[in-house]
VOGU-3710 file (C-alpha; in Angstrom, 3 decimals, decimal comma):
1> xxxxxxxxxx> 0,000/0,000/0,000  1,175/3,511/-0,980  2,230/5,958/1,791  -0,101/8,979/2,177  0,892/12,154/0,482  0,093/15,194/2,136  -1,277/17,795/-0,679  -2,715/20,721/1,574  -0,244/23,513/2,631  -1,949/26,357/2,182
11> xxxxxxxxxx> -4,344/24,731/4,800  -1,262/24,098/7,356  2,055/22,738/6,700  4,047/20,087/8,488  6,403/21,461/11,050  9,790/22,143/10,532  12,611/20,399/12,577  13,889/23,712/13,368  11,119/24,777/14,637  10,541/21,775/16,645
21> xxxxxxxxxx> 14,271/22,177/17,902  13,426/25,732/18,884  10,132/24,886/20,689  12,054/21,618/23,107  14,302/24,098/24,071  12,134/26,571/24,920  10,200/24,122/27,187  13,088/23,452/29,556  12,800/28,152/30,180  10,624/28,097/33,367
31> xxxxxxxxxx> 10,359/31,618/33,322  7,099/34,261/32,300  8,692/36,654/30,329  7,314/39,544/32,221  9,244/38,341/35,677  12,447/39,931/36,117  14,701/37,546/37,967  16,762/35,518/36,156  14,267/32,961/35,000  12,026/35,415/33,448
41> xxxxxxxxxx> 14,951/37,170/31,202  15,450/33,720/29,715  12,322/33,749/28,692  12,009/37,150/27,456  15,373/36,364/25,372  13,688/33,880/23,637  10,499/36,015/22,716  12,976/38,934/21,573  14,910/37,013/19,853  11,995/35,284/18,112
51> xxxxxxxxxx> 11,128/38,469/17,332  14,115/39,522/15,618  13,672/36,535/13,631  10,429/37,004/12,266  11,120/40,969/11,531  14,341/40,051/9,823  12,325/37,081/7,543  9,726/39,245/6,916  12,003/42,678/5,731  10,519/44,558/9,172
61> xxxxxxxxxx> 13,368/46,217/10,319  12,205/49,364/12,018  8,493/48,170/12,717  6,489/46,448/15,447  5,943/42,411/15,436  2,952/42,027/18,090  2,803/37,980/18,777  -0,851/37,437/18,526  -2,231/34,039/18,408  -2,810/33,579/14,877
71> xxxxxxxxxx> -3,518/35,324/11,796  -7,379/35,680/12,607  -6,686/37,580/16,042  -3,791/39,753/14,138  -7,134/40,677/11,353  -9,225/41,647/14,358  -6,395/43,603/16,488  -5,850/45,267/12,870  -8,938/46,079/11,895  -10,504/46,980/14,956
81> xxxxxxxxxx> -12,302/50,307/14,922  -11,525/51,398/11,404  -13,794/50,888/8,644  -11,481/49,106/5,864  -12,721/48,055/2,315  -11,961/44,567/1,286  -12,632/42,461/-1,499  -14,717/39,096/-1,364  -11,539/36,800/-1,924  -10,735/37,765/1,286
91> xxxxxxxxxx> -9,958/35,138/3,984  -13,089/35,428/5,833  -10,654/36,357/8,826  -10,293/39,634/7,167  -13,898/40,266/5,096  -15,599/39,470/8,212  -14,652/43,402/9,190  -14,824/44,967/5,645  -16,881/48,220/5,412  -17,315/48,416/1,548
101> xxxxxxxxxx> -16,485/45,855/-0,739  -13,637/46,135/-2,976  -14,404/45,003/-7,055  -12,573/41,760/-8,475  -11,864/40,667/-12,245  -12,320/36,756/-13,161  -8,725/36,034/-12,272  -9,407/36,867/-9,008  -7,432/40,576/-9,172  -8,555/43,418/-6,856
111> xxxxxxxxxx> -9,142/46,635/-8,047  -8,340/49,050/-5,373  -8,992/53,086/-5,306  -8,151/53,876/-2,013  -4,845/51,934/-0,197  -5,186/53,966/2,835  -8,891/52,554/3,004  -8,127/49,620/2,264  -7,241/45,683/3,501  -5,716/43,508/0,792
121> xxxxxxxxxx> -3,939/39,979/0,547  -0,833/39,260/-0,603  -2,007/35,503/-1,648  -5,131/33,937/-2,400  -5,536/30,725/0,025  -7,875/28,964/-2,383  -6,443/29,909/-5,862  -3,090/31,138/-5,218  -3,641/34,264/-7,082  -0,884/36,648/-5,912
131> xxxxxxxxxx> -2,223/40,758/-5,892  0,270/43,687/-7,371  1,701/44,848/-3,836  0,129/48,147/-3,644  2,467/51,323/-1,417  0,377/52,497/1,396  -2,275/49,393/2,050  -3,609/49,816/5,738  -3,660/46,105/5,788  -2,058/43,044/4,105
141> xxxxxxxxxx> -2,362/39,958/4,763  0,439/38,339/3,757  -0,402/34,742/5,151  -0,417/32,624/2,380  2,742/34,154/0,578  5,477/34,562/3,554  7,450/32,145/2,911  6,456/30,823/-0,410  7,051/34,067/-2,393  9,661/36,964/-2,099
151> xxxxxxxxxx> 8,021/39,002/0,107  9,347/42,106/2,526  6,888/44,586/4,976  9,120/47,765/4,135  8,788/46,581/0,287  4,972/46,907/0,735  4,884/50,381/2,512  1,946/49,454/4,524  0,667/49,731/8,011  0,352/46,573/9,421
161> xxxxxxxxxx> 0,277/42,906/7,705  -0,908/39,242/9,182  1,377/36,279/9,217  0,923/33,187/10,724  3,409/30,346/11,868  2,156/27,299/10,373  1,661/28,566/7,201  5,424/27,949/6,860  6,451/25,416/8,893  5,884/26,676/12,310
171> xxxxxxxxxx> 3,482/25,481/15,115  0,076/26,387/14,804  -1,651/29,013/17,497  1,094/31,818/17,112  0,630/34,857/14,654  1,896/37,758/14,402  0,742/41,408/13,493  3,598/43,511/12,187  3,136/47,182/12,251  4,991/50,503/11,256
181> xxxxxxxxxx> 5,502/52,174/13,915  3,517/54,926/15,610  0,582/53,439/14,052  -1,955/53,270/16,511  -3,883/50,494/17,547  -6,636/49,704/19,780  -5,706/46,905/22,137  -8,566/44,102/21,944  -6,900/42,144/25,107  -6,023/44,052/28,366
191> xxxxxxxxxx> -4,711/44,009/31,549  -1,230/43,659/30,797  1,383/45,715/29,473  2,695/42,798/27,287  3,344/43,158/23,413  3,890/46,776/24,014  0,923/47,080/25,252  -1,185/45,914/22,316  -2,205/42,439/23,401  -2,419/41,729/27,167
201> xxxxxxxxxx> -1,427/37,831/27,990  1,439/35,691/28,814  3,182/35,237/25,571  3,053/31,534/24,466  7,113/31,668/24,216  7,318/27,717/22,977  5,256/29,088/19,943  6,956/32,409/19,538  10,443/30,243/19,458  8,883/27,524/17,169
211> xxxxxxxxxx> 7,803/30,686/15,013  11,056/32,278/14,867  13,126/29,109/14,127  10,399/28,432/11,131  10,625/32,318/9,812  14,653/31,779/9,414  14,636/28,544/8,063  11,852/29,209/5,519  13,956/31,996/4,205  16,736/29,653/3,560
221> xxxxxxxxxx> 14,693/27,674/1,234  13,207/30,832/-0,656  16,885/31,412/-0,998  18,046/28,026/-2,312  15,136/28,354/-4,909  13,067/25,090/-2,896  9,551/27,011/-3,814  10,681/26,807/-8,005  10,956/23,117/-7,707  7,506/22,955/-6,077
231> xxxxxxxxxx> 6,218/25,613/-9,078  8,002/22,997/-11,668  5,885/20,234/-10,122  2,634/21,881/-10,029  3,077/23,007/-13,444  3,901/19,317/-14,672  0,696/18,189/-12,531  -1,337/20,813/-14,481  -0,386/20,222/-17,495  -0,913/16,494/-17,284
241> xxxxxxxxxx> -4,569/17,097/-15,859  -5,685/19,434/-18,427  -4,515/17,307/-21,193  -6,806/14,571/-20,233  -9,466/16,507/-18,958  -10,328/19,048/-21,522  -12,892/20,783/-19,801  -11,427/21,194/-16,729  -10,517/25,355/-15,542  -8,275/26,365/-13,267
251> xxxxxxxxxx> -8,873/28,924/-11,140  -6,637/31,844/-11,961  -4,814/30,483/-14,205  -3,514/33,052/-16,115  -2,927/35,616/-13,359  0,415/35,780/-11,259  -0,246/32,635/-8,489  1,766/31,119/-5,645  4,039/28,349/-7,217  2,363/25,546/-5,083
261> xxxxxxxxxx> -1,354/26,193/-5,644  -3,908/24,698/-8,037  -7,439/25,111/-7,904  -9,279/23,022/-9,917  -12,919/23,615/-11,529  -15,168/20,181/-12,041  -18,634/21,599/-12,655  -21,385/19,193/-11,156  -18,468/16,849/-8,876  -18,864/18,730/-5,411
271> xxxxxxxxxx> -15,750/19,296/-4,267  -16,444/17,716/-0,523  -16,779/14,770/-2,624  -13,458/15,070/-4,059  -12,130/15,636/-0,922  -13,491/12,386/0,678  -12,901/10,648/-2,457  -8,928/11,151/-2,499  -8,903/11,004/1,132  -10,041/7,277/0,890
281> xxxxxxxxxx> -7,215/7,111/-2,027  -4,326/8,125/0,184  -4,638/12,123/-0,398  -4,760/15,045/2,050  -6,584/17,302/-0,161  -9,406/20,384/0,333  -12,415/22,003/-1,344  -11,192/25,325/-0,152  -10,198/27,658/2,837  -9,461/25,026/6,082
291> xxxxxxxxxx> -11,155/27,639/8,392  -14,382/26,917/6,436  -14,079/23,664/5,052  -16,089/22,272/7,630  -19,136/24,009/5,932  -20,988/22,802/2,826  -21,213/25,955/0,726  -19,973/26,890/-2,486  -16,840/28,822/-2,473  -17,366/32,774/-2,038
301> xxxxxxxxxx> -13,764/33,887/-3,570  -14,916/31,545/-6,663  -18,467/33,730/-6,911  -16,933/36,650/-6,620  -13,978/35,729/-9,659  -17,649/35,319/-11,624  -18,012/31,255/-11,630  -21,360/29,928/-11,217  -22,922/27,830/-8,653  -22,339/24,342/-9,720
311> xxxxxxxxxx> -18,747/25,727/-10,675  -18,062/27,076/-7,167  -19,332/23,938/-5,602  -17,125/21,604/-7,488  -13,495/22,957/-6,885  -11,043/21,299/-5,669  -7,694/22,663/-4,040  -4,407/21,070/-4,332  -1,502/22,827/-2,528  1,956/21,311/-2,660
321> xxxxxxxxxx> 5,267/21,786/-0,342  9,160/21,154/0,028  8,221/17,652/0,871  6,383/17,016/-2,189  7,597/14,328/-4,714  7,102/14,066/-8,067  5,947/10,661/-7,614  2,905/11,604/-5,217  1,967/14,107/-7,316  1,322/12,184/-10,438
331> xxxxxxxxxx> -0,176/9,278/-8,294  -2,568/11,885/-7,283  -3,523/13,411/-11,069  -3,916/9,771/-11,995  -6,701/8,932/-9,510  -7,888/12,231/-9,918  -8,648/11,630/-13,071  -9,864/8,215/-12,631  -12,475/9,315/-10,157  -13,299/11,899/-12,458
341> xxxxxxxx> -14,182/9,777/-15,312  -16,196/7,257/-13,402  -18,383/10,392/-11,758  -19,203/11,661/-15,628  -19,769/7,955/-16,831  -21,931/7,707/-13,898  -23,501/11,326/-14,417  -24,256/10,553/-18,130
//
């Protein structure tokens, strides 16, 4: 029997032995990072140093990384009080606090008039379709690319971006909202002065390590070029999909996407059943976003890029990593497209 193969990063990713390295470490620190005795400074070495980490991965240098605990609470700290426009390809973690609604073309491309008024990804989670950084954003969330893409904060210009750990190989339930200084911010948590006073709590400092070990080590693959052997492989497993499937669309195809992501347009094969389907097969797939996969509904980023009910419900997302072989992914496309033509022969 075939191992599994593991085909959904954007929805987490496996964790990185750095990270992991990082985080056994940090459990032997018995300090809170707020004490001041000996103990405590450990701790609060790690956290800064974490910190340093993720600001230097993420081209911060000069600006604020609040440790949050994920990307979701970073949208809400973020967005909290202001009244931002956002598009509906949004993560729902961001769109959830949109004011007005931003327009989109069929490739899933934002049209934005006002940056200052404005919250924008970086990445599409579902498609992969990567946005024209635009100078002076008040938001990006730059979940889905850091890491995967070249990416820097002071490249962007804008006031505060959303990361998250394990998007890249970090432990999940740490986040972290980066900010250019002397914005200002409503704290959502208080009573405490931690995070500079913008989010009251102990600071999880096994997850901050873990973060900080993944932020460095996932810029030494961008470096060594991992993510264009991953873009290689998903553009061999396109390629040999839509030659046997004819009809098939992908999802943003011809707009600038993340090199691991391919979303892929079955009209009238739901895409839950596609998930269960290859899941049976040996494949860790999704029909979309992970934070909403758990509900049967068509796909609101695939509505808004202009695709039609039916169309929406029957997409299926396959997101590759560093780990991927070349082997799994061609298993997958051919039982994909097994399963595929026994659904039409049975649909006919």
């Amino acid at each position: 029997m075939k191992p599994r193969a593991y085909l959904d990063y954007n929805a987490t990713t496996p964790l990185r032995d750095a990270a992991r390295a990082a985080m056994v470490a940090a459990m032997d620190v018995a300090g809170n990072p707020s004490s001041v005795h000996a103990e405590g400074r450990a701790a609060k070495a790690l956290v800064e140093k974490a910190r340093a980490q993720v600001a230097t991965a993420f081209g911060a240098d000069g600006a604020d990384v609040i440790f949050v605990s994920s990307a979701t609470e970073a949208a809400a700290l973020a967005m909290a009080g202001r009244s931002l426009a956002a598009s509906e390809v949004e993560h729902d973690a961001v769109f959830s606090h949109a004011g007005a609604v931003l327009a989109t073309d069929g490739q899933g491309r934002i049209t934005v008039d006002d940056p200052a008024a404005s919250a924008v990804q970086l990445a599409n989670s579902e498609t992969g379709v990567i946005q024209d950084l635009l100078q002076g954003l008040a938001v990006c969330d730059a979940t889905q690319g850091f890491g995967k893409i070249p990416v820097a904060f002071n490249w962007i210009g804008c006031q505060m971006a959303l990361i998250s750990a394990h998007k890249l190989g970090g432990p999940k339930g740490i986040g972290a909202l980066v900010v250019k200084r002397g914005t200002d911010i409503a704290a959502q948590l208080t009573g405490g002065g931690q995070e500079m006073g913008r989010r009251a709590g102990t600071e999880n400092v096994i997850g901050i390590a873990g973060f900080g070990a993944a932020a460095e080590d996932a810029m030494r693959d961008l470096d060594a070029g991992v993510w264009d052997r991953v873009r290689a492989l998903r553009d061999a497993f396109e390629a040999r999909v839509m030659d046997e499937a004819d009809d098939l669309v992908i999802a943003g195809k011809d707009a600038k996407r993340l090199p691991n992501t391919s979303n892929l347009i079955s009209a009238g094969w739901k895409g839950e059943t596609q998930v269960m389907q290859m899941d049976l097969h040996g494949f860790a797939v999704s029909a979309g976003s992970a934070c909403s996969s758990g509900k049967v509904r068509e796909s609101r980023v695939l509505k808004a890029m202009g695709f039609d009910g039916p169309q929406a419900a029957g997409a299926l997302r396959v997101s590759l990593g560093p780990e991927t072989s070349e082997d799994e992914i061609m298993r997958f496309a051919d039982v994909w497209l097994a399963q595929r033509k026994k659904h039409r022969a049975r649909a006919a």
